[in-house]
PAZAPA-4460 file (N, C-alpha, C; in steps of 0.05 Angstrom, whole numbers, plus 32768, in hexadecimal, padded with zeros to 4 digits):
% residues 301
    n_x    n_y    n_z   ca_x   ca_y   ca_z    c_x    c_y    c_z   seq   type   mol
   81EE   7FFE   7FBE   81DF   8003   7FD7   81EF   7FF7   7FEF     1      X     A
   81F0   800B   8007   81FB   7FFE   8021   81F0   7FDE   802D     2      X     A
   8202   7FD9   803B   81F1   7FC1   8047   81D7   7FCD   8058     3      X     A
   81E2   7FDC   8068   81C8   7FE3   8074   81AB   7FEE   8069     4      X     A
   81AF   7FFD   8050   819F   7FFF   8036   818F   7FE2   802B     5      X     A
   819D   7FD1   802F   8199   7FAE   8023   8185   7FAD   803C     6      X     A
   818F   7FAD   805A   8184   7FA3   806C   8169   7FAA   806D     7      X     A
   815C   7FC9   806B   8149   7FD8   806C   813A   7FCA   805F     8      X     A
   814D   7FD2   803C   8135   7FCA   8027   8123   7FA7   802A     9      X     A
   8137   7F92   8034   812B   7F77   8039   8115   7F79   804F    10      X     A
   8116   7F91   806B   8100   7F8E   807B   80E7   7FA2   8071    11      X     A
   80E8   7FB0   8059   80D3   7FB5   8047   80BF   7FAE   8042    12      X     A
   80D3   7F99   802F   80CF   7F80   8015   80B8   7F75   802B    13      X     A
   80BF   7F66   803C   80B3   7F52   8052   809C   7F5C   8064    14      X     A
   809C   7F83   8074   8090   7F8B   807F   8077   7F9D   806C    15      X     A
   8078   7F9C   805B   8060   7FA8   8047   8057   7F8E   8031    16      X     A
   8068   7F77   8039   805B   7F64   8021   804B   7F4B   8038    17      X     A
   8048   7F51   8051   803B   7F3E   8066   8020   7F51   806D    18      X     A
   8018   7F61   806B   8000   7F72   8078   7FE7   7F5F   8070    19      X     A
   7FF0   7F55   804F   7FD2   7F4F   8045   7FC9   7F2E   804F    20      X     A
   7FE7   7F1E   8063   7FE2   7F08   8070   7FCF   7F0F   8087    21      X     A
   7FDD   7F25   809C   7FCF   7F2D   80AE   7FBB   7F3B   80AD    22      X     A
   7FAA   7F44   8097   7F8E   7F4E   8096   7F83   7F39   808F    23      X     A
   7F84   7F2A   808A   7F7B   7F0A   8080   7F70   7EFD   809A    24      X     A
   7F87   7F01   80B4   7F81   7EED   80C4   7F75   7EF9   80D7    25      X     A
   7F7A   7F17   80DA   7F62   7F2B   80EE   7F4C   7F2A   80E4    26      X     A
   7F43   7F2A   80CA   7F29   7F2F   80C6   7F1B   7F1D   80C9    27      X     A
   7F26   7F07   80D0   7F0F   7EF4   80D7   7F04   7EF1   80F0    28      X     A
   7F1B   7F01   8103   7F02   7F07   811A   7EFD   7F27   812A    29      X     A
   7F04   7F35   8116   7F01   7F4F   811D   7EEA   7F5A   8105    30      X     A
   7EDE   7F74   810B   7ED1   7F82   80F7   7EE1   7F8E   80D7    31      X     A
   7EDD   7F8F   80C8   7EED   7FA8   80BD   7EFA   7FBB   80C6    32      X     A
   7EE6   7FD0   80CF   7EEC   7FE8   80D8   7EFA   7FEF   80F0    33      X     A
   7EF4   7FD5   8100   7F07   7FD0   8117   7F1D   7FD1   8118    34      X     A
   7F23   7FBE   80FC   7F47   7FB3   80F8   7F51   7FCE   80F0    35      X     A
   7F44   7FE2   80DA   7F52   7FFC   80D0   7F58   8010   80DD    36      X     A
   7F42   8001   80F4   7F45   801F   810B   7F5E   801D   8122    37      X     A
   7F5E   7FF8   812E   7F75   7FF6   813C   7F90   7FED   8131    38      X     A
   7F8E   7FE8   8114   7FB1   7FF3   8107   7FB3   800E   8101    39      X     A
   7FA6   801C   8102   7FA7   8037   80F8   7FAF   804A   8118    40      X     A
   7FA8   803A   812B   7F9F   8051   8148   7FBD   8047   8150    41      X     A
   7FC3   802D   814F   7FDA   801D   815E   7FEF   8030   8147    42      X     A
   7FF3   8035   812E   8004   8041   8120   800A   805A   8125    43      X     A
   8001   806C   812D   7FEF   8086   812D   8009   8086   8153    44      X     A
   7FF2   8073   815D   8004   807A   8179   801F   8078   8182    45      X     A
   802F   8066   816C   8046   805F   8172   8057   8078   8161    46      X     A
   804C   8088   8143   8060   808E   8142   805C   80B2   8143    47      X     A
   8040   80B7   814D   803D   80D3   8159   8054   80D9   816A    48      X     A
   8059   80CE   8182   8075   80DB   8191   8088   80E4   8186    49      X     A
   8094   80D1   816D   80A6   80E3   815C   80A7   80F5   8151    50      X     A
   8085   80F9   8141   8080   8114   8139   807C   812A   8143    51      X     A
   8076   8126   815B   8075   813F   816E   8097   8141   8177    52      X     A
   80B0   8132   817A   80C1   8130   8182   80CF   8144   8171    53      X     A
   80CF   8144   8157   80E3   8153   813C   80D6   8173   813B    54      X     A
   80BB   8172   8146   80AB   818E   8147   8098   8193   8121    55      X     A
   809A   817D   8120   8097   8182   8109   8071   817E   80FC    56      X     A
   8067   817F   810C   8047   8179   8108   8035   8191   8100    57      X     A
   8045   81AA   8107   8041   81C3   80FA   8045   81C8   80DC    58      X     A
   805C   81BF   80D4   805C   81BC   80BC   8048   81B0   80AE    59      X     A
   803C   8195   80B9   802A   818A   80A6   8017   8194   80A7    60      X     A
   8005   8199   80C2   7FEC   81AD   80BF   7FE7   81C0   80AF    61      X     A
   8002   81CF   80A9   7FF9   81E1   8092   7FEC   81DB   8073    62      X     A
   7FF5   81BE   8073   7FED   81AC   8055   7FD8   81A2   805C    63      X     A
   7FC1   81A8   8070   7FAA   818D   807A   7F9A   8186   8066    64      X     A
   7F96   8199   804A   7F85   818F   803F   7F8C   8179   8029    65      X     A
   7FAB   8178   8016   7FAF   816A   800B   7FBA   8154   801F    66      X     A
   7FC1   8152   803E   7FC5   8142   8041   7FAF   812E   804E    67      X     A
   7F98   8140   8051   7F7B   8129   804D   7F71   811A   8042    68      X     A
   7F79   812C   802A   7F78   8115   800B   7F8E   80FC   8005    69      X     A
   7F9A   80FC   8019   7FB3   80F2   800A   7FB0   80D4   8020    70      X     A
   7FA7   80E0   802E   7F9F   80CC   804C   7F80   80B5   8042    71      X     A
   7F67   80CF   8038   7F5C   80BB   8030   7F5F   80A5   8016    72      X     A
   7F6E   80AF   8009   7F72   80A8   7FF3   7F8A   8087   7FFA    73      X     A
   7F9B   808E   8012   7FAC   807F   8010   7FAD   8064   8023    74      X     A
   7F98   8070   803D   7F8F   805C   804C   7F6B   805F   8054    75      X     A
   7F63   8077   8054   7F3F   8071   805C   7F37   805E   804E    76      X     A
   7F37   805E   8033   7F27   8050   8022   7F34   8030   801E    77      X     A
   7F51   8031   8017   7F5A   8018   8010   7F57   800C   8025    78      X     A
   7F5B   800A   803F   7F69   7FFC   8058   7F4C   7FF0   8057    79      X     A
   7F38   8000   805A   7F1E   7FF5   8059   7F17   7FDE   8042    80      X     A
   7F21   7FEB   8026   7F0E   7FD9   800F   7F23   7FBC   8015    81      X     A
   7F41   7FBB   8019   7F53   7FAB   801A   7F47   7F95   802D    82      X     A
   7F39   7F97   804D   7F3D   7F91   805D   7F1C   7F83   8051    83      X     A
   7F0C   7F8D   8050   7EF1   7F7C   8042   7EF7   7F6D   802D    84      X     A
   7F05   7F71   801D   7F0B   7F61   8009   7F19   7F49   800C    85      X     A
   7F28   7F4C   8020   7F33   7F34   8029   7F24   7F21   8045    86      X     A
   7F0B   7F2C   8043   7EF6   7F11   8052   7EF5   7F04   8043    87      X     A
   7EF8   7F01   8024   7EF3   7EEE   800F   7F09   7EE6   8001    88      X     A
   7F1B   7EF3   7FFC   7F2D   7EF2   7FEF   7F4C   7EF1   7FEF    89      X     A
   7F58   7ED5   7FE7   7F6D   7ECB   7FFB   7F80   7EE8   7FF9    90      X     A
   7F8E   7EE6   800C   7FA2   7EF7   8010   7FBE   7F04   7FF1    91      X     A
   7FC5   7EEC   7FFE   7FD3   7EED   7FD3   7FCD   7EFC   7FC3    92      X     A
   7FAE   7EF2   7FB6   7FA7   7EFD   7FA3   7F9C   7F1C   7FA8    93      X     A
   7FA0   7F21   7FBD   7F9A   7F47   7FC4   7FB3   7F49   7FC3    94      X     A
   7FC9   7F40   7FCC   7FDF   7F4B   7FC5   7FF0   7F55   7FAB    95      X     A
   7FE2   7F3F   7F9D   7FEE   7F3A   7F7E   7FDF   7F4E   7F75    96      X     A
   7FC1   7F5B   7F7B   7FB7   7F6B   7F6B   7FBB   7F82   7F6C    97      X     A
   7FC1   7F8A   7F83   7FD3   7FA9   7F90   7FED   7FA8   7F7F    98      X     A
   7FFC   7F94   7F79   800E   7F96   7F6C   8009   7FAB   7F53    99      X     A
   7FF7   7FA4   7F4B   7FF5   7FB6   7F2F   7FEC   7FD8   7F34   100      X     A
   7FF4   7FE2   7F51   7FF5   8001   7F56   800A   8011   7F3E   101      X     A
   8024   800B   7F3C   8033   8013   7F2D   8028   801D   7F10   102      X     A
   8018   8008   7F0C   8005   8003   7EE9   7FF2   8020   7EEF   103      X     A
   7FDD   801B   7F03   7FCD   8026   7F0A   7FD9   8048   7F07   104      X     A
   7FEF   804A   7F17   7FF3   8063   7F15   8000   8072   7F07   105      X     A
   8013   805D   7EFF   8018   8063   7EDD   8005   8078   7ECA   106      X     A
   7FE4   806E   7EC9   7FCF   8073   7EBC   7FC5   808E   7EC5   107      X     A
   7FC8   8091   7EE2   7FB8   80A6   7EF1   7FC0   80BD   7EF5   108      X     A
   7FE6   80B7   7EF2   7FF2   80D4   7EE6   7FF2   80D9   7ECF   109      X     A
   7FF1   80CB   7EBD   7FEA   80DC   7E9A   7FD3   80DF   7E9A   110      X     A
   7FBE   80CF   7EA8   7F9F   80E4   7EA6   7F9F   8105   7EBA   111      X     A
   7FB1   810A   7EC9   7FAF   8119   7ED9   7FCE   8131   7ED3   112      X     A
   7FC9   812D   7EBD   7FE2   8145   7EB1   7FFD   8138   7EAF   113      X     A
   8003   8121   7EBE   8021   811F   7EC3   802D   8126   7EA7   114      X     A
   8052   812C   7EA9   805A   813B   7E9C   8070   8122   7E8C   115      X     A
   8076   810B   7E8B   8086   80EC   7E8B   8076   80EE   7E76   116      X     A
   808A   80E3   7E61   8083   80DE   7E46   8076   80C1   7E4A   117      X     A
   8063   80B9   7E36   805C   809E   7E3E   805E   8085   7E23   118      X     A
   807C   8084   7E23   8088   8073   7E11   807D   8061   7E13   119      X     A
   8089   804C   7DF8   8074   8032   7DED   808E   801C   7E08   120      X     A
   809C   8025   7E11   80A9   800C   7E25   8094   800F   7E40   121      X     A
   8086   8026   7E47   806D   802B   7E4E   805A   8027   7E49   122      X     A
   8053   802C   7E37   8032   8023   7E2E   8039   8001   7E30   123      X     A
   804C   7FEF   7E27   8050   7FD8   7E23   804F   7FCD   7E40   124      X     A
   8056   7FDE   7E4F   8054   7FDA   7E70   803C   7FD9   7E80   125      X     A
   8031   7FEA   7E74   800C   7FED   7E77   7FFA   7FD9   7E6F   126      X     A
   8000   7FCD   7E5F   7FF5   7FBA   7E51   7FF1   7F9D   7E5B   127      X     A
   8014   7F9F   7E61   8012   7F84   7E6B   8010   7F8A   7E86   128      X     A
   8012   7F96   7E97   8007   7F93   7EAF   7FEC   7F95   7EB4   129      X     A
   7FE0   7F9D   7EA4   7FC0   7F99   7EA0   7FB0   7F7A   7E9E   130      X     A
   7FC3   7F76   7E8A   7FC3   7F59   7E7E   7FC5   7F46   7E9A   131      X     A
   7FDC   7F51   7EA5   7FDC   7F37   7EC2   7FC1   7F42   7ECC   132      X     A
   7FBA   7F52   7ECB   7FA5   7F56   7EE0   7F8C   7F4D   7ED6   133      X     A
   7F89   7F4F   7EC3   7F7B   7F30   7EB4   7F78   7F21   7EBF   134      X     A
   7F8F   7F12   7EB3   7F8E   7EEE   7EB6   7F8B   7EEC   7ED6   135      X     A
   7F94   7F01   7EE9   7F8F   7EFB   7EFA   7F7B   7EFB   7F0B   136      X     A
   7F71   7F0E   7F00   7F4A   7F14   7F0A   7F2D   7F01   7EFA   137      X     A
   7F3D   7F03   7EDE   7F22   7EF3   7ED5   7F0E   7EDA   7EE0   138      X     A
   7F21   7EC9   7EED   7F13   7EB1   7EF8   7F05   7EBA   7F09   139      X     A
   7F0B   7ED2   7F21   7EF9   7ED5   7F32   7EDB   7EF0   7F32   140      X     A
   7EDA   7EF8   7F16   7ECB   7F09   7F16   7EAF   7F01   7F14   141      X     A
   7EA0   7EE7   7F13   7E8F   7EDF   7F12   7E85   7EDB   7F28   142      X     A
   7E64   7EE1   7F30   7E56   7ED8   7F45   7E62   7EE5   7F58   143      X     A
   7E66   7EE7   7F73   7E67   7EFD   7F8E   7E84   7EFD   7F89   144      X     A
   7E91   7EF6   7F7A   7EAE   7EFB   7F7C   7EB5   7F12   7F72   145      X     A
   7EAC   7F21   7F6D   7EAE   7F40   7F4F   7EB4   7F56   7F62   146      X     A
   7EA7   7F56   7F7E   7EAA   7F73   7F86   7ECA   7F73   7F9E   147      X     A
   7ECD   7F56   7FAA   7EDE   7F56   7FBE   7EFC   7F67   7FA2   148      X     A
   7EF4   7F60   7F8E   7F09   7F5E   7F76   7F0A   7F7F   7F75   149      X     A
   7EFD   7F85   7F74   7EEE   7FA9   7F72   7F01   7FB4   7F83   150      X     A
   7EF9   7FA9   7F9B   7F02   7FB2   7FB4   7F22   7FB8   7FB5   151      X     A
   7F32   7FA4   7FA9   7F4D   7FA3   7FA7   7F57   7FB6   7F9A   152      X     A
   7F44   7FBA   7F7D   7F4E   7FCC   7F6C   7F48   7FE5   7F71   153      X     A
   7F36   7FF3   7F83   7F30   8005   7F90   7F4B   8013   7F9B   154      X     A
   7F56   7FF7   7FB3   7F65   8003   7FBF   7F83   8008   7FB2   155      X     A
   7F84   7FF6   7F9A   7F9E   8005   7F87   7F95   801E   7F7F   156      X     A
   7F7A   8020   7F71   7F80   8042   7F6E   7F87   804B   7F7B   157      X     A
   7F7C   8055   7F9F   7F86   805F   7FB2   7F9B   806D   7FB4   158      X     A
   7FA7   804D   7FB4   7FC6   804C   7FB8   7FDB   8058   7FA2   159      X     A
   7FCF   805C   7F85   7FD8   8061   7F71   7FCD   8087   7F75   160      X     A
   7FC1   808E   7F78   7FB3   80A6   7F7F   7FBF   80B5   7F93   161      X     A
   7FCE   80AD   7FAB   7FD0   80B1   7FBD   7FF3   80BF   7FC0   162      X     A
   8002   80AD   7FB4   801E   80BA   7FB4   8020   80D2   7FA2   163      X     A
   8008   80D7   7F87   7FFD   80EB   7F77   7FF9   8102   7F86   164      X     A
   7FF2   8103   7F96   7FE9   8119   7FB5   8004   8124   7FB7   165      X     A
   800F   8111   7FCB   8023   8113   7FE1   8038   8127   7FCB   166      X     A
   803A   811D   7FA9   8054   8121   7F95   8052   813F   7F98   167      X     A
   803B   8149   7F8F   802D   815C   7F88   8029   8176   7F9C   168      X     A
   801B   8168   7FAF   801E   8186   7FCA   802B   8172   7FE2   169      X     A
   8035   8162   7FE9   803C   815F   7FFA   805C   8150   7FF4   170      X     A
   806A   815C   7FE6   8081   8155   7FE8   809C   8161   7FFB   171      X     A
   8096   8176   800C   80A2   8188   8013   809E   8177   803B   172      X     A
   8086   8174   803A   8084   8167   8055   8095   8156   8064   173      X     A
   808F   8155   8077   80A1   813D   807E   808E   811E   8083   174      X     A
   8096   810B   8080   808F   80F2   807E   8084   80E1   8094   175      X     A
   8099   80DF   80A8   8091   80DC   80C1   8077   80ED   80D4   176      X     A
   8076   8108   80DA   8063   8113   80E2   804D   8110   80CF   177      X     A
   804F   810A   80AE   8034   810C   80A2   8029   80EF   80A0   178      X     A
   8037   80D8   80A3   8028   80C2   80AB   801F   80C4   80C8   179      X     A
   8029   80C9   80DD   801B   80C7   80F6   7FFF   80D8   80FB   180      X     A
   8006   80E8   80E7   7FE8   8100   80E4   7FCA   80F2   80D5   181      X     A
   7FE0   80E3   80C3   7FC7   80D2   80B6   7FC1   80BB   80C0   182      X     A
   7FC6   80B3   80CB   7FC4   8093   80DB   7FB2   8098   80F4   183      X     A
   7FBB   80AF   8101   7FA9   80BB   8116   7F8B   80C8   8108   184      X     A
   7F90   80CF   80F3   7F7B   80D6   80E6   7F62   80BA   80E0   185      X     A
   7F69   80B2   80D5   7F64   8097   80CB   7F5A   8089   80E5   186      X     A
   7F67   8080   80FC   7F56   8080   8113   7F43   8085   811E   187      X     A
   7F41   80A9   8127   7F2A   80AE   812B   7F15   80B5   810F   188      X     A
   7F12   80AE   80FA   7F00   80A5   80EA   7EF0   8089   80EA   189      X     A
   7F01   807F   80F1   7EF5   805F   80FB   7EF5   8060   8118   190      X     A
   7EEE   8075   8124   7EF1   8066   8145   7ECD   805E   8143   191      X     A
   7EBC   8072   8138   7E98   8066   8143   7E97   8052   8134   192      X     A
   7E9D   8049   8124   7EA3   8032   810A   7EA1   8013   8123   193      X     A
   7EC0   801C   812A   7ECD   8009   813F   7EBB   8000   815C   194      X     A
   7EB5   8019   8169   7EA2   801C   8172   7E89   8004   8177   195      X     A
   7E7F   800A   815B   7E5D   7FFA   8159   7E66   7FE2   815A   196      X     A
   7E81   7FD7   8149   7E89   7FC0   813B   7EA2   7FB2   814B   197      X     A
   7E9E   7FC2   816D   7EB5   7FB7   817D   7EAF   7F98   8181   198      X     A
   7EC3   7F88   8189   7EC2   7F69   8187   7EB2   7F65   81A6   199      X     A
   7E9A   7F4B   819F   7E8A   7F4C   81B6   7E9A   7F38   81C9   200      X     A
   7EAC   7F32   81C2   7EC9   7F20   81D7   7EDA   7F1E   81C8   201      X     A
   7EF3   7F17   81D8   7F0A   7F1E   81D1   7F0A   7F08   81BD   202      X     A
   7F1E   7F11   819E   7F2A   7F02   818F   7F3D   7EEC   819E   203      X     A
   7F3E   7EDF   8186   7F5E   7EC8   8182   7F71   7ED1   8188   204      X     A
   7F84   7EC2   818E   7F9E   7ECF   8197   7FAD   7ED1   817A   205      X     A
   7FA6   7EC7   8165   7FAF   7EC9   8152   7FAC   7EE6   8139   206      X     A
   7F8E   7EE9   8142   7F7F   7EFF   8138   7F8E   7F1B   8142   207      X     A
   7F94   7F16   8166   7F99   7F33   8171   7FBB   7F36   8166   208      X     A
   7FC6   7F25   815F   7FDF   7F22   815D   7FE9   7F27   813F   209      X     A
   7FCD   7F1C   812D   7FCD   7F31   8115   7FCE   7F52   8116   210      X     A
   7FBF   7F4E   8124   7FB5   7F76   8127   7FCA   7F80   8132   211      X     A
   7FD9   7F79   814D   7FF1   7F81   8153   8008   7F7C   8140   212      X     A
   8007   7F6A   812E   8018   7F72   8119   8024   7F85   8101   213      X     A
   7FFE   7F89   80FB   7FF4   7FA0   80EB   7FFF   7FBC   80F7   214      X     A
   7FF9   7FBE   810D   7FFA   7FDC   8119   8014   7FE1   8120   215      X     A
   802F   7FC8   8120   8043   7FCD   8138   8058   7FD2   811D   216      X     A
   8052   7FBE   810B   8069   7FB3   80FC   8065   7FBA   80DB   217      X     A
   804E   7FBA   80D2   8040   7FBA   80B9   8037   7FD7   80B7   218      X     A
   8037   7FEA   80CD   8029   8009   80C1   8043   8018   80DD   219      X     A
   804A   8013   80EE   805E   8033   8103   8074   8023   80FD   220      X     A
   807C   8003   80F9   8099   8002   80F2   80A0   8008   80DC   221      X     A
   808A   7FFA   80C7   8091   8001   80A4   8099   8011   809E   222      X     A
   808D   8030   80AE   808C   804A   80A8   80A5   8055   80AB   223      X     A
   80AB   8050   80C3   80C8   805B   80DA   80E2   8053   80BA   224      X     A
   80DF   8027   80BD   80F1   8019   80B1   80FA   8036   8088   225      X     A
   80E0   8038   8088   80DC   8045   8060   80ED   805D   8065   226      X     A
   80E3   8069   807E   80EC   8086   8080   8113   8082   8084   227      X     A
   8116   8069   808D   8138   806B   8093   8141   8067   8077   228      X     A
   812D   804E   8067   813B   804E   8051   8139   8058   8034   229      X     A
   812C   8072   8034   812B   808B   8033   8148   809C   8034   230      X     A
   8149   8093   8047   816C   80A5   8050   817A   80A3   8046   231      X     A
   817F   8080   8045   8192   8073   803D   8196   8068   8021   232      X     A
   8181   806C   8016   8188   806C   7FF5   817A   8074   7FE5   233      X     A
   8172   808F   7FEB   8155   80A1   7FD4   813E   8098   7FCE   234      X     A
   8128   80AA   7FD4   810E   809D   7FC6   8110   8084   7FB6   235      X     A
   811E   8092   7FA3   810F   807A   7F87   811F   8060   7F89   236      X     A
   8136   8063   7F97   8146   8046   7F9F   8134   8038   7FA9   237      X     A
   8125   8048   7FCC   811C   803B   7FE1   8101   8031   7FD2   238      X     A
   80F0   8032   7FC1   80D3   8022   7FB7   80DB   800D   7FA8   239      X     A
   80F1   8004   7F9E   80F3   7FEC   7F8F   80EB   7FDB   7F98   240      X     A
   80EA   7FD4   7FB2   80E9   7FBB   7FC5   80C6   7FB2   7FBF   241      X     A
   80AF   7FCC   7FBB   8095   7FC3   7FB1   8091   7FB5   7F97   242      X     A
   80AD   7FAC   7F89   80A5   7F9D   7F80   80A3   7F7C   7F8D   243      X     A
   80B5   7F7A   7FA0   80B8   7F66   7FA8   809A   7F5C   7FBF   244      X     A
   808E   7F73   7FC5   8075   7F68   7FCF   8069   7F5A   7FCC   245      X     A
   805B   7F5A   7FB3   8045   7F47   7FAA   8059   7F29   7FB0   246      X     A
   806A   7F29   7FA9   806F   7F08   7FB3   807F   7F00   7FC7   247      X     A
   807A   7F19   7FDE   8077   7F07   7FFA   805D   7F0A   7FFE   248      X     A
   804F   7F10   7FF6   8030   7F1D   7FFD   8027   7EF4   7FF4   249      X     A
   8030   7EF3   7FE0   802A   7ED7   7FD2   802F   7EC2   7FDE   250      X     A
   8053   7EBF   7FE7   805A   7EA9   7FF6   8050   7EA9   8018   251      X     A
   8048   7EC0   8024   803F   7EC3   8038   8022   7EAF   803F   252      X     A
   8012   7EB1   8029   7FFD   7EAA   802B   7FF5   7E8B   8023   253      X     A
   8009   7E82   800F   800B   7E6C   800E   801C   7E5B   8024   254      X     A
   8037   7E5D   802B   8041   7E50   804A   8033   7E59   8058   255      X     A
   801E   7E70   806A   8014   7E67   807E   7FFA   7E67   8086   256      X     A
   7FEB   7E72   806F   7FCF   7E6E   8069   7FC3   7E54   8057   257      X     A
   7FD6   7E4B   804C   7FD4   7E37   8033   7FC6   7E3E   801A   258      X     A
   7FC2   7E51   8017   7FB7   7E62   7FFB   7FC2   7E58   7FE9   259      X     A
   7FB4   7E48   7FCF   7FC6   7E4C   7FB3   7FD2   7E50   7FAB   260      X     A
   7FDF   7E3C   7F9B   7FF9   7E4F   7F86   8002   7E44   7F6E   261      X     A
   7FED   7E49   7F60   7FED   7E3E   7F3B   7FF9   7E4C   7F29   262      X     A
   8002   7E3F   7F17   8003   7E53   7EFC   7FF6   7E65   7EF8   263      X     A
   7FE8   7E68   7EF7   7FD5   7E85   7EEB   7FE0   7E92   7F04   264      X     A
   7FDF   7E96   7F1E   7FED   7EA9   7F2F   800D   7EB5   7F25   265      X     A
   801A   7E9C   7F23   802E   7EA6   7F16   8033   7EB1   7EFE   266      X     A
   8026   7EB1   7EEE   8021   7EBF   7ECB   8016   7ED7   7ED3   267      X     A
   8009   7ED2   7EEA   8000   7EF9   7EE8   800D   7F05   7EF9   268      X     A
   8016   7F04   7F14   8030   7F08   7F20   8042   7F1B   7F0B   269      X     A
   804F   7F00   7EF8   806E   7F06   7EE9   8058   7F24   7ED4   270      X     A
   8046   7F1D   7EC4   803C   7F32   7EB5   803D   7F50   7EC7   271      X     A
   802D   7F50   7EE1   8029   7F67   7EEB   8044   7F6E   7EF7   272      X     A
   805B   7F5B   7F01   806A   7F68   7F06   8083   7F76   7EED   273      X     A
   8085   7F68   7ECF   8097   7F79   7EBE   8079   7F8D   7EBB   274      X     A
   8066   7F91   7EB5   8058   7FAC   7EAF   805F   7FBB   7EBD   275      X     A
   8064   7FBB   7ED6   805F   7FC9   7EEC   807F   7FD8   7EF0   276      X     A
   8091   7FD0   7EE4   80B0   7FD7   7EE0   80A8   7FDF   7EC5   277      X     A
   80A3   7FD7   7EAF   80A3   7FE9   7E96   8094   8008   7E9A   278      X     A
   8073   7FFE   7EA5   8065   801A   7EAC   8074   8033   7EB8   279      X     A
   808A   8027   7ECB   8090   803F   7ED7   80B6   8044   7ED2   280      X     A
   80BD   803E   7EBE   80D9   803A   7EB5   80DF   8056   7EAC   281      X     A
   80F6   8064   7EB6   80FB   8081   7EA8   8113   807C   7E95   282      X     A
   8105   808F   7E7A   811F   808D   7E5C   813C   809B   7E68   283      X     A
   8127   80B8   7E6F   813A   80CF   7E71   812C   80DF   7E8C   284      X     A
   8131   80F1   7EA6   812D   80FC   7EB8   8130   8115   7EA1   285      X     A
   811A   8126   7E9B   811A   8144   7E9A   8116   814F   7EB4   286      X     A
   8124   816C   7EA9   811D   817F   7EC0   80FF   817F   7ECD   287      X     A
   80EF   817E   7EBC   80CF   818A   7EBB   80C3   816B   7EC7   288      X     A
   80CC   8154   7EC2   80C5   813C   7EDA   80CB   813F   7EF2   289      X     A
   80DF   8142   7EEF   80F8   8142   7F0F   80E3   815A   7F1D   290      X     A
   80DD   8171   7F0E   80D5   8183   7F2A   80B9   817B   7F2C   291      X     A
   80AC   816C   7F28   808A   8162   7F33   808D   8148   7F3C   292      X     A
   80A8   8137   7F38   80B6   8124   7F49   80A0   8109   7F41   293      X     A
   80AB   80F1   7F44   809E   80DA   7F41   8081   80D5   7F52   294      X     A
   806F   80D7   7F58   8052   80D0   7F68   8052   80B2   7F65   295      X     A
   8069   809E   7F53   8060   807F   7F59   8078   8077   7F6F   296      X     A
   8089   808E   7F78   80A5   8084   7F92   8095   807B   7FAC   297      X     A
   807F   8082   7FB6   8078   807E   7FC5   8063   8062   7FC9   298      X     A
   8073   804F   7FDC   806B   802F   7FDB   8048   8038   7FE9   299      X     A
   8041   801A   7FE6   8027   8014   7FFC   8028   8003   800E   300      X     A
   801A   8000   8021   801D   7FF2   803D   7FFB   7FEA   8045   301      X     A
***
């Protein structure tokens, strides 16, 4: 890989593994629906110009219906369950549990026809990333802790569901114009949301500075940054770096939130992350894979 390939992939690693700090520290004085609506509007606005710039927004309209699905599937629902879930729940440990999307979708393309043989270095991959997801959930499923937990795993389906879309009917699109379509989408769905649940005075300077992070750097730079490195070293090169999420998602929250960081984090960490490389490990590329193409290349944010 180029240096500049190196360079991309490290502001990745860092710009999709910090979101779940900064929904942590907006939601404490914003609404939910607020925060989804102004990273989503602030995203939406910065990188619409470009999509109207290439001409290319025609193209996607023609796909509006799988790419509705692909929108709710990939941000309506999660950005929401993510962003409630983390009124309770340190940051980290939403990170670490998103981690297990790979596992997740592993599962959701062999229930849904996929055509990837599902070898025992697979199934052994399934297993144990399940397994982290265990050890890592059990302590908190008792008493009001069970649903924020729900919530997380919600939004890995999503997210596991969601590049399933895009593989399938939306591979032909272009990237750029079809995130600014969905982000603007996703906006005005939460604007009466935002609306009822606008802040009755202004936040913290810390709070607005979250949200301007979310919207500037974490959803229109991420997007712009994936799409270059994309260019620069193929799909399936450019998603490796989600593995490295969950543990800035981790160290993030511990240096500057002071969140935990025990053994059992790390035992399920290391479990979900070899599952999560076994689940999705290819023996051999057939023809008959290659043309319905991977649905787990595409990261989450």
């Amino acid at each position: 890989m180029t240096r500049r390939g190196w360079v991309l992939f490290v502001i990745m690693a860092v710009v999709w593994g910090i979101p779940y700090l900064m929904i942590k520290v907006a939601v404490e004085g914003v609404s939910v629906p607020f925060l989804v609506f102004a990273r989503t509007a602030i995203g939406g606005l910065l990188l619409l110009p470009f999509a109207f710039r290439n001409g290319a927004l025609r193209a996607v309209a023609v796909h509006w219906r799988p790419l509705l699905a692909f929108t709710i599937c990939e941000m309506v629902g999660p950005w929401f369950f993510l962003t409630d879930a983390e009124r309770t729940l340190p940051s980290s440990l939403a990170g670490l549990i998103i981690a297990t999307v790979p596992v997740i979708g592993a599962i959701v393309v062999r229930l849904t026809g996929g055509t990837e043989r599902l070898t025992w270095k697979r199934r052994i991959g399934l297993v144990t990333g399940l397994a982290g997801v265990a050890v890592l959930v059990s302590p908190k499923l008792g008493g009001g802790d069970a649903w924020p937990i729900v919530e997380v795993l919600l939004t890995a389906l999503g997210y596991a569901i969601a590049p399933l879309i895009m593989a399938r009917y939306l591979n032909d699109v272009p990237g750029l114009p079809m995130t600014a379509i969905s982000l603007s989408t996703v906006a005005l769905i939460y604007t009466p949301a935002a609306i009822v649940t606008w802040p009755q005075q202004r936040p913290d300077a810390d709070v607005l500075w979250a949200i301007a992070g979310l919207g500037l750097i974490c959803t229109a730079l991420a997007f712009l940054v994936f799409f270059a490195l994309i260019r620069e070293v193929g799909p399936a090169r450019a998603t490796v770096f989600t593995y490295v999420n969950p543990a800035v998602a981790v160290l993030a929250g511990v240096l500057v939130l002071g969140e935990p960081l025990d053994a059992l984090i790390v035992v399920a960490f290391g479990l979900i992350l070899v599952g999560s490389v076994l689940a999705t490990s290819r023996d051999v590329v057939t023809p008959e894979v290659h043309r319905g193409g991977n649905p787990l290349e595409t990261p989450v944010g």
